[in-house]
N, C-alpha and C positions, 0 to 999 in steps of 0.2 A: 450267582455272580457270573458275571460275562466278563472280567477283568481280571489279568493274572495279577492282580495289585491289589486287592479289596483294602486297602487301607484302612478305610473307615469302620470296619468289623475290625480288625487287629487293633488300632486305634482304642475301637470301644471295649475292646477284650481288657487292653493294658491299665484302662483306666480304672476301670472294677479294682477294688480293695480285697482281693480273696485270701487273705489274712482273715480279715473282717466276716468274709464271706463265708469263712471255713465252721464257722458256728452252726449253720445253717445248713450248710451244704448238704450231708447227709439228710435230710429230711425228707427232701424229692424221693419218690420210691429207686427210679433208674438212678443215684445213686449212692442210697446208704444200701440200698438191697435187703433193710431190715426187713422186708414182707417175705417170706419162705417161699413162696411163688415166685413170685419177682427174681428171686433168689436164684431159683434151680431153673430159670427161664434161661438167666445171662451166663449159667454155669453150664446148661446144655448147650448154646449158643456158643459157646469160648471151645467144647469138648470135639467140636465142626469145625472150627477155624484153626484152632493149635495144634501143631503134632502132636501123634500120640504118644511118642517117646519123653522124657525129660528131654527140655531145651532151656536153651538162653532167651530171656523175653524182657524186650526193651518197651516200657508201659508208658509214652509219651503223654505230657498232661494228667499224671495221675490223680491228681488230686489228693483225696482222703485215701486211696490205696485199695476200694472195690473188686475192681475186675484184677487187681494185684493179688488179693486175697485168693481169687477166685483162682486163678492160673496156679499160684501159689500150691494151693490142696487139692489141684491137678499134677502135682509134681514137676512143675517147672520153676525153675529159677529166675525171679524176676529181678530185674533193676527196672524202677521208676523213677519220673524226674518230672516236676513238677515248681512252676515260677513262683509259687509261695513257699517261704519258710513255714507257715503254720498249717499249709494242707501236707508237708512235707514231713512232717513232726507228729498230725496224726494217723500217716498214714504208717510209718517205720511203728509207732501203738499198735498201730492195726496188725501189725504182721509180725510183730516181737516173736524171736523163737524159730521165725521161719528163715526159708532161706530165699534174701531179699534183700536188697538195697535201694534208699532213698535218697535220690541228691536233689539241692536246689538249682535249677537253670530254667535255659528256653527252651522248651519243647524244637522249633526250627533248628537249633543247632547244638543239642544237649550234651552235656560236659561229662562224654566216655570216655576221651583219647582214642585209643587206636584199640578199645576192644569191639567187639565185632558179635553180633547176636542171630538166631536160629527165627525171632519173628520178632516185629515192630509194632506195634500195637497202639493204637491213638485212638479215640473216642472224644468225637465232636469236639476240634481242636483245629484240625490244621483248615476250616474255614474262617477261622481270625487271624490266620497267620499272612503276612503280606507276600507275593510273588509265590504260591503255593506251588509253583512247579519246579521251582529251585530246591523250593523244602523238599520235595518228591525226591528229586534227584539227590541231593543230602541222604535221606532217609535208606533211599537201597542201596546207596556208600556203606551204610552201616549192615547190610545183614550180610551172612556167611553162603558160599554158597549153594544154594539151593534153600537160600530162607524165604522166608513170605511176610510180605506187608497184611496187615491186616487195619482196615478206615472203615470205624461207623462214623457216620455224617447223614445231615440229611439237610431239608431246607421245612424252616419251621416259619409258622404265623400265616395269614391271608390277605392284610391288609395292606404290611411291609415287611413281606418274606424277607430271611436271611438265610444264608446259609450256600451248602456248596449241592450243586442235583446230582445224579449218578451218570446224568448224560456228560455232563460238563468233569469231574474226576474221573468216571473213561476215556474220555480225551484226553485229561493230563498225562493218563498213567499207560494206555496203550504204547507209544513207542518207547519206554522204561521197561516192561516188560513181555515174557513171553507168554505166561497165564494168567486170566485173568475172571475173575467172577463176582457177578452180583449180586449178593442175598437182601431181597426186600423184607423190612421191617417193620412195616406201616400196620399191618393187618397182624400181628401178634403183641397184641395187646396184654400181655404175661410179661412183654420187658417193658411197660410203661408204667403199670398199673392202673393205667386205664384206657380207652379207645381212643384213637389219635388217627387222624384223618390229613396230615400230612406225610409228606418226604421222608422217610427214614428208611436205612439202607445200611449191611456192609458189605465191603468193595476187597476182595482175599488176593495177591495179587503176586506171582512170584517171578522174579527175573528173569 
C-alpha cells in the first residue's frame, strides 16, 4: 500500500461476515494453532517479543483468542478486542479461567478508556484499517511507559498483492518511535504450516 488510506482493504475487511467466518476460522493452522509445531512456533515467537515479566497485553484483532491463549500461559494479562461478537465469545471459551478479557469494538479505536497497557499486539489487522498512521499514533496513546508495539503484517498474493511491506510500516512508525525492529517471517515455515514465499514480518517497536 502506498496510501495512508487503503480504503478499499478496510472496506473489504468490514464486509466479511466474521460472525459467519468464525466457524472456520480456526482451521488455517496460523490461526487455531491446533498443530503442536505450529503451536510452540508462535509461542517461541510471542516469548522474543513480550516481556519477560507478567504484563498488561492489549491483543488488537483477536479474533478466536490464539496468540491470547498463548500470551496468556506466558503469564501475561491479556485484554482482547475484536469486531465480532462470535470470534469474541469463542475466544473469552478459549481462555475461560484465565486471566483475560474479551470486548467487542474496532481494533483502530478499542473500547479501553483511559486504561493503559505494557504491549499492543495486532496480527495482520492494521493493513485493512483506513489512515493506518493515525491508528499508529492511537495505538502508542495506549501503551505505558516503556511499553512496545508489537505488528505482524506482511503483504500476501502475486498477482494482486495486499497488504502493508515492512519498508512502508518503518516509515509509518519511525518518527512515533525511538526503538525499532524487524523480525522477518517468510522463511519460517513452523508459523504457517507450510512454505510461503511472500512478505511476512514482525515489526517490535517501542516509543
Amino acid at each position: 500500500m502506498t496510501s495512508d488510506h487503503p480504503a478499499e482493504a478496510g472496506d473489504e475487511r468490514r464486509r466479511v461476515d466474521w460472525d459467519a467466518e468464525s466457524a472456520t476460522f480456526d482451521d488455517e493452522p496460523d490461526h487455531g494453532l491446533r498443530d503442536p509445531v505450529v503451536r510452540e512456533a508462535w509461542a517461541a515467537r510471542l516469548r522474543g517479543w513480550l516481556p519477560r515479566a507478567p504484563s498488561d497485553v492489549l491483543d488488537l484483532g483477536c479474533g478466536t483468542g490464539s496468540l491470547s491463549l498463548l500470551a496468556a500461559e506466558q503469564r501475561h494479562r491479556v485484554t482482547g478486542v475484536d469486531l465480532s461478537p462470535r470470534m469474541v465469545e469463542l475466544a473469552r471459551a478459549k481462555l475461560a479461567g484465565r486471566d483475560a478479557a474479551f470486548l467487542v469494538g474496532d481494533a483502530a479505536a478499542p473500547p479501553v478508556g483511559e486504561q493503559r497497557f505494557d504491549v499492543v499486539l495486532v496480527r495482520h489487522v492494521l493493513w485493512t484499517l483506513p489512515g493506518p498512521a493515525r491508528v499508529l499514533r492511537h495505538w502508542r496513546g495506549l501503551l505505558r511507559p516503556g511499553g512496545r508495539l508489537v505488528l505482524v503484517e506482511g503483504v500476501w498474493g502475486t498477482v494482486s498483492p495486499v497488504g502493508l511491506s515492512a519498508d512502508r510500516l518503518t516509515g509509518l512508525l519511525a518518527p512515533l518511535v525511538r526503538e525499532l525492529r524487524v523480525d522477518r517471517l517468510s522463511d519460517d515455515s513452523p508459523l504457517w504450516g507450510r512454505e510461503v514465499d511472500d512478505e511476512r514480518y514482525a515489526l517490535v517497536a517501542v516509543p
